[in-house]
C-alpha positions as CSV (number, residue, x, y, z in Angstrom):
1,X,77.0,76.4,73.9
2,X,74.1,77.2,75.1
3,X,71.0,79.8,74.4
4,X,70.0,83.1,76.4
5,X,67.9,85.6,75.4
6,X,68.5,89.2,75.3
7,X,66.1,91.6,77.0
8,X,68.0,95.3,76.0
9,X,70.2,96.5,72.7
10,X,70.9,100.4,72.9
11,X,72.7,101.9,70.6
12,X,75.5,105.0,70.9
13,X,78.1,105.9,68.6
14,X,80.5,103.2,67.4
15,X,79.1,100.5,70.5
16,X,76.2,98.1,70.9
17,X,75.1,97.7,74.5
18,X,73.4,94.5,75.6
19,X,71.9,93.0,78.2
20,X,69.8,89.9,79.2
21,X,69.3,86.6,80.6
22,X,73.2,85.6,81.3
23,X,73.9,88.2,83.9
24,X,75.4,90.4,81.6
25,X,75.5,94.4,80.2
26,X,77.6,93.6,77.2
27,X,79.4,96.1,75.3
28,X,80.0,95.6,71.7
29,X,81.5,97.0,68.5
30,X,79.1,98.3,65.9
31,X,80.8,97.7,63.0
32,X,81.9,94.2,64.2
33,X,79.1,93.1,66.3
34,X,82.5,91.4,68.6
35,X,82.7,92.0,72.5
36,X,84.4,94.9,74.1
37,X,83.6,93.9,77.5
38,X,81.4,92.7,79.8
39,X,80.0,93.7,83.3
40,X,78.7,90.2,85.3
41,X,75.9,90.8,88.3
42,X,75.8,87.4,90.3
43,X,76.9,87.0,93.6
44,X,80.1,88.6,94.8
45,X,83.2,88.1,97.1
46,X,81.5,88.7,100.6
47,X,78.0,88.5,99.5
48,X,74.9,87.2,100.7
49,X,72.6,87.8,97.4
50,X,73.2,87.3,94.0
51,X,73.4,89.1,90.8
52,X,70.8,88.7,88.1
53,X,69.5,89.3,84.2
54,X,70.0,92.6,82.5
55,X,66.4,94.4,82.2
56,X,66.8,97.7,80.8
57,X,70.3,99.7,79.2
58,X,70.1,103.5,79.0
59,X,72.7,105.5,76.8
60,X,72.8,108.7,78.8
61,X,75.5,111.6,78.4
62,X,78.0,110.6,80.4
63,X,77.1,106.9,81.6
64,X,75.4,103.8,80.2
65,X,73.3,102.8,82.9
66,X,72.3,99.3,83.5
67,X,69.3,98.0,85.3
68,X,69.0,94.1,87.0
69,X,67.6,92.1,89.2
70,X,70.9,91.7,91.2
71,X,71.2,92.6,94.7
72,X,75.1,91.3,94.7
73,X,78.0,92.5,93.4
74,X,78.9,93.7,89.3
75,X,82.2,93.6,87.9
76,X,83.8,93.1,84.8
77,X,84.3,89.6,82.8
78,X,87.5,88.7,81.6
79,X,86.4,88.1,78.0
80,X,87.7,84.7,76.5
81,X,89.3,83.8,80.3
82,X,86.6,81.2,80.0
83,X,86.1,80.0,76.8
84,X,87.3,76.5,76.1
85,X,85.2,75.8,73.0
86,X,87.7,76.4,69.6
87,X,84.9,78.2,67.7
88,X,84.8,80.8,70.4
89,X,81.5,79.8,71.7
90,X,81.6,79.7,75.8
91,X,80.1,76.5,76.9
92,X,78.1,75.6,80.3
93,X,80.9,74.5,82.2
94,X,82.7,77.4,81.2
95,X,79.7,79.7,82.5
96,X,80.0,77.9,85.7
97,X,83.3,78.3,86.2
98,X,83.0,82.1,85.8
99,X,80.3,81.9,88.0
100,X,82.1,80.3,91.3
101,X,85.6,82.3,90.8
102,X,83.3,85.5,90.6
103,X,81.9,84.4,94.4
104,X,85.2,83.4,95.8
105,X,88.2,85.5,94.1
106,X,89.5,88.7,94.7
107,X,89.9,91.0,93.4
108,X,87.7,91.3,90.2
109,X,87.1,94.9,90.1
110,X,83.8,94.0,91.8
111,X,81.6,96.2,93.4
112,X,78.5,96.2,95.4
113,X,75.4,96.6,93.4
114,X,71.5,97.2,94.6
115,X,69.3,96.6,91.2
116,X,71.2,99.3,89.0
117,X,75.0,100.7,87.6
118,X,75.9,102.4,85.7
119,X,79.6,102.2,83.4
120,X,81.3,105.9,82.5
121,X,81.1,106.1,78.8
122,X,84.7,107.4,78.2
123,X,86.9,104.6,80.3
124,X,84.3,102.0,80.2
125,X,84.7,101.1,84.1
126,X,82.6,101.5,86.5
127,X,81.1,104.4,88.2
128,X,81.3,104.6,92.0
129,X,77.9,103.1,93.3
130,X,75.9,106.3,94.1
131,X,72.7,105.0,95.3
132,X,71.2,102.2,97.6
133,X,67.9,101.0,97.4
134,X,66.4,98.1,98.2
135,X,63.8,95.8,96.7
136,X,63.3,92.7,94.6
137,X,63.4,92.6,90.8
138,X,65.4,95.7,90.2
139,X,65.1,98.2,87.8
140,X,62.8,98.2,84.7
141,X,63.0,101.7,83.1
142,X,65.3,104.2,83.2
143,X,65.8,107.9,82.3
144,X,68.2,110.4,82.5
145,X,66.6,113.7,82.2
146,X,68.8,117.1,81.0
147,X,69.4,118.3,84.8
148,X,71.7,114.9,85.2
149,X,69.1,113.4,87.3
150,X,68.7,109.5,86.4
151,X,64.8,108.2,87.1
152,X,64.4,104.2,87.7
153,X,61.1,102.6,87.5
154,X,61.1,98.9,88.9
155,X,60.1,96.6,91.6
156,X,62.2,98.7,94.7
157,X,60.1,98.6,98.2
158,X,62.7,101.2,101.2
159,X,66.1,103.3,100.7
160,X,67.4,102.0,103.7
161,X,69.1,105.2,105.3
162,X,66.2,106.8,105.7
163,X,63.9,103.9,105.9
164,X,61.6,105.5,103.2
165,X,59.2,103.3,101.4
166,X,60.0,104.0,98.1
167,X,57.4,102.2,95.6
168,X,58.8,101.5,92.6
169,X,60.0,104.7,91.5
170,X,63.0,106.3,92.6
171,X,65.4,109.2,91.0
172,X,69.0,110.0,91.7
173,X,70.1,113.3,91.9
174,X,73.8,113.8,91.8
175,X,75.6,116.0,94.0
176,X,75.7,120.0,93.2
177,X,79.1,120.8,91.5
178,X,81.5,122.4,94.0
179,X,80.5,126.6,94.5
180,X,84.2,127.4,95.7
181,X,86.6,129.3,94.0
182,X,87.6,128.3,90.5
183,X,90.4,128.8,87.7
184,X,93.2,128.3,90.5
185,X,96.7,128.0,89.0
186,X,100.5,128.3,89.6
187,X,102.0,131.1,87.3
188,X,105.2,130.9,88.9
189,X,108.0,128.3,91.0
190,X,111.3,129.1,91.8
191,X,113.3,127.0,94.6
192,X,111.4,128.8,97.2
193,X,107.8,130.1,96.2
194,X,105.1,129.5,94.3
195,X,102.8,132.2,93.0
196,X,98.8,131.3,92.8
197,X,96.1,132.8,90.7
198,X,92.1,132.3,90.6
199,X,89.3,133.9,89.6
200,X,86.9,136.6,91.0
201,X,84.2,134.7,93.5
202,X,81.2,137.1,93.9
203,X,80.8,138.6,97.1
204,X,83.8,137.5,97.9
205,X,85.6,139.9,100.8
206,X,88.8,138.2,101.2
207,X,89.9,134.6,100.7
208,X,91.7,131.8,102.7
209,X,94.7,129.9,100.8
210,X,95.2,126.4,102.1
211,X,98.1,124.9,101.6
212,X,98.2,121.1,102.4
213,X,95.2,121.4,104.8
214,X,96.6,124.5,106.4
215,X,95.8,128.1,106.0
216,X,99.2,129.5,105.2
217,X,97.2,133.5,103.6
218,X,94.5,135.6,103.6
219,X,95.1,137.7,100.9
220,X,92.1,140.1,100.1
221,X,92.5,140.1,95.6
222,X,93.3,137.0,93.5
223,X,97.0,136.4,93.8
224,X,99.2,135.2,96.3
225,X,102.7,134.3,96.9
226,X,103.6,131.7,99.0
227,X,107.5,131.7,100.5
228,X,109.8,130.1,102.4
229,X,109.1,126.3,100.5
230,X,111.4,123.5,99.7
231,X,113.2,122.9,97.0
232,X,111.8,119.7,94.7
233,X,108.8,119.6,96.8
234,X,105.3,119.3,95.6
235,X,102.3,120.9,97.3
236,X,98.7,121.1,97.0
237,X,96.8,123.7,97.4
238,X,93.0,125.4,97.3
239,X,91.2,128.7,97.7
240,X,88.0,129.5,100.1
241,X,86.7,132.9,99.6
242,X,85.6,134.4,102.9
243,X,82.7,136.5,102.6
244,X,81.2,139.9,104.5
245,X,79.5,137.8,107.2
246,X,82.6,136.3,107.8
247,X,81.0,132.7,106.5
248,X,83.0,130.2,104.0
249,X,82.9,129.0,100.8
250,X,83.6,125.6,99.8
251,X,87.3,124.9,98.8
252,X,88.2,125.0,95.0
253,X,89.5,122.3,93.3
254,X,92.8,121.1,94.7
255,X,95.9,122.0,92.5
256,X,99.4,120.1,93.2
257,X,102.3,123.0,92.4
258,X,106.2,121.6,92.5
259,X,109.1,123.7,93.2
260,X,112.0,124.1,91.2
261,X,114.0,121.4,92.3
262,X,117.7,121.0,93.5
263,X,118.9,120.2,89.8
264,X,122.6,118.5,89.1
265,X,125.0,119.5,86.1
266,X,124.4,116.7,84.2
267,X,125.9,115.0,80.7
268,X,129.1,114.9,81.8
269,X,131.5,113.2,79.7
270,X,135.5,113.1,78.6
271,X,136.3,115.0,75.5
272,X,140.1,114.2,75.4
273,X,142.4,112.0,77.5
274,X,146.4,111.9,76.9
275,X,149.2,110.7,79.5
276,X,148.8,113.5,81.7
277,X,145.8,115.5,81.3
278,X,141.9,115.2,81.0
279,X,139.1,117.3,79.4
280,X,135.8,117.4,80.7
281,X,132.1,119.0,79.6
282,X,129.0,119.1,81.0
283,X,125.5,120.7,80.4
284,X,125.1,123.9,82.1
285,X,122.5,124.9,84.7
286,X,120.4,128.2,84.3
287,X,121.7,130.6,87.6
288,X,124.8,129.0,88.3
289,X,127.7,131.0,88.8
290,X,130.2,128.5,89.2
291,X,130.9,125.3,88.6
292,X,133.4,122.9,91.3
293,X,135.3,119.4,89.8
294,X,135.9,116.7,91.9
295,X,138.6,114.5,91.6
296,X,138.0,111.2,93.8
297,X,136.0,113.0,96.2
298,X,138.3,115.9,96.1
299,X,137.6,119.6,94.4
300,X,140.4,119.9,91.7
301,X,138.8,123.2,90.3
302,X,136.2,126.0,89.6
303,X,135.7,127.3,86.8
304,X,132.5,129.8,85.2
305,X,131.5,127.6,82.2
306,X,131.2,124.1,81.2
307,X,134.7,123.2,80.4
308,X,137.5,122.4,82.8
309,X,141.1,120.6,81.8
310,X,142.3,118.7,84.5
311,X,146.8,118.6,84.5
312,X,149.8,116.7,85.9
313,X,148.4,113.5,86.2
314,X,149.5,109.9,86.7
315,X,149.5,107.6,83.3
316,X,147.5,104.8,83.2
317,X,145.2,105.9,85.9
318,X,141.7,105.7,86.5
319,X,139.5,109.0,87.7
320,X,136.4,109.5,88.9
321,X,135.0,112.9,88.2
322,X,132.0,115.1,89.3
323,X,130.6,118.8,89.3
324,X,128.5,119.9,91.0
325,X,127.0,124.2,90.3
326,X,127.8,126.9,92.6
327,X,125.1,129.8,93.1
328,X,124.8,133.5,93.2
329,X,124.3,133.1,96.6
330,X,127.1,130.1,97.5
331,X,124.9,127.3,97.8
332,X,125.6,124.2,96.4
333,X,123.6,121.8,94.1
334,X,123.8,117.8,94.2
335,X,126.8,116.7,92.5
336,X,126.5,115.5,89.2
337,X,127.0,111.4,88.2
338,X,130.1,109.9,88.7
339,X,132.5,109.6,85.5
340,X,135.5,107.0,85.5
341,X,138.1,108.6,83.2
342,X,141.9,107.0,82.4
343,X,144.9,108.6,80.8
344,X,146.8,106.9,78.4
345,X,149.0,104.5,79.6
């Protein structure tokens, strides 16, 4: 093994977090003190720079954020991949072996990285990158203040979209929640329609309901039935409230709603067999009004509930049976599974 010294320990709940000098944000259990997981900085598939020590770890609500000298790419390390050394210990060579498939092998979950990231508390992976600075040793300090907005105090010189000379201190702001519509749900699917339901939006003089990227209602309240739909299909819909002026709200939140779909009887199975007859049973289907049997291909009978006795036939013969449900209105559903039946020889 070898020595590397640790710059950052935060604590939260039941993990350790720690960072330092080998590149890594480690994340450990408290009770145990063993690793979790690890998130590497060095230098990534595609990459000019590299990745570099762990300065500073910051518990915040959501997301432990991590701040480096690394201008590369982070992902995470596959803990004990590596580790050749019985007592557990990773060795040099192992650590440079990490190191070169890290630059050359995809994929490792990597992503690109400019002198912080952050790793979502719940899943442990990664956050999206949500920032892009540039600079030289990274971040030093970091805060996340009550308003969600994360502060970074370190050695950064331009944000590059802008070309704004930042000088050392930047904060990240994330995006404003989305002001559309909320609380939209399905409260109903038949075969045919789906009926949607949201809540109130102030000011709100009539709304637009968008179903897979097309307006498809303008109703004026807060419900709305949408007909004329597939059976077994799922859609996804939203809600923009159009106001007075005639301007738009942002959409809601995007809700997939399936319809009904085109069910088969299904359980079907042989209750009695003799030379010359069969009995069959099957689960029924709520709205059907019939049910057809096929013989070989060929409807045999109807009948209104789940039973049906098939007569005269051959001894020691094989059948193949299926139903399939009749409705109010004479459609069809799919026919059920086959079911290979023989009489008694």
């Amino acid at each position: 093994g070898w020595s590397m010294w640790m710059h950052d320990v935060q604590f939260d709940a039941d993990k350790v977090y720690v960072g330092g000098q080998g590149h890594q944000t480690m994340v450990l259990d408290a009770s145990t003190l063993q690793a979790e997981q690890t998130f590497f900085t060095n230098k990534g598939v595609d990459d000019v720079w590299a990745g570099g020590d762990t300065q500073v770890i910051h518990v915040g609500e959501n997301t432990v954020w991590s701040g480096c000298h690394c201008w590369g790419s982070v992902g995470e390390f596959e803990l004990g991949a590596y580790i050749s050394n019985p007592d557990g210990v990773m060795v040099l060579a192992d650590y440079r072996i990490w190191v070169s498939d890290f630059a050359t092998t995809d994929p490792f979950g990597q992503q690109k990285v400019n002198g912080a990231f952050g790793i979502d508390k719940a899943s442990g992976e990664l956050v999206p990158l949500t920032f892009d600075v540039r600079g030289l040793a990274g971040a030093y300090a970091i805060y996340e203040d009550s308003n969600g907005r994360v502060w970074f105090g370190g050695q950064y010189d331009r944000e590059p979209t802008t070309g704004r000379v930042v000088e050392g201190l930047l904060r990240y702001s994330p995006a404003e929640p989305d002001q559309g519509p909320t609380g939209l749900r399905s409260t109903l699917q038949t075969r045919e329609r789906a009926v949607l339901n949201w809540e109130q939006f102030p000011g709100a003089a009539s709304y637009e309901v968008v179903r897979d990227g097309t307006v498809v209602g303008s109703p004026s309240g807060v419900w709305y039935t949408d007909l004329g739909l597939a059976p077994g299909t799922t859609y996804d819909y939203s809600i923009r409230a159009v106001l007075a002026d005639g301007t738009r709200s942002p959409a809601s939140s995007i809700v997939a709603v399936s319809t009904e779909g085109e069910a088969a009887p299904s359980g079907l199975r042989s209750t009695l067999q003799t030379r010359e007859r069969i009995v069959l049973n099957w689960t029924p289907i709520t709205g059907t009004a019939a049910y057809e049997i096929l013989r070989d291909g060929e409807i045999v009978g109807t009948t209104g509930g789940v039973w049906f006795t098939d007569r005269e036939l051959n001894a020691g013969t094989s059948y193949t049976y299926t139903v399939r449900a009749v409705r109010a209105d004479g459609t069809s559903s799919p026919q059920s599974d086959g079911l290979a039946v023989n009489t008694l020889p």
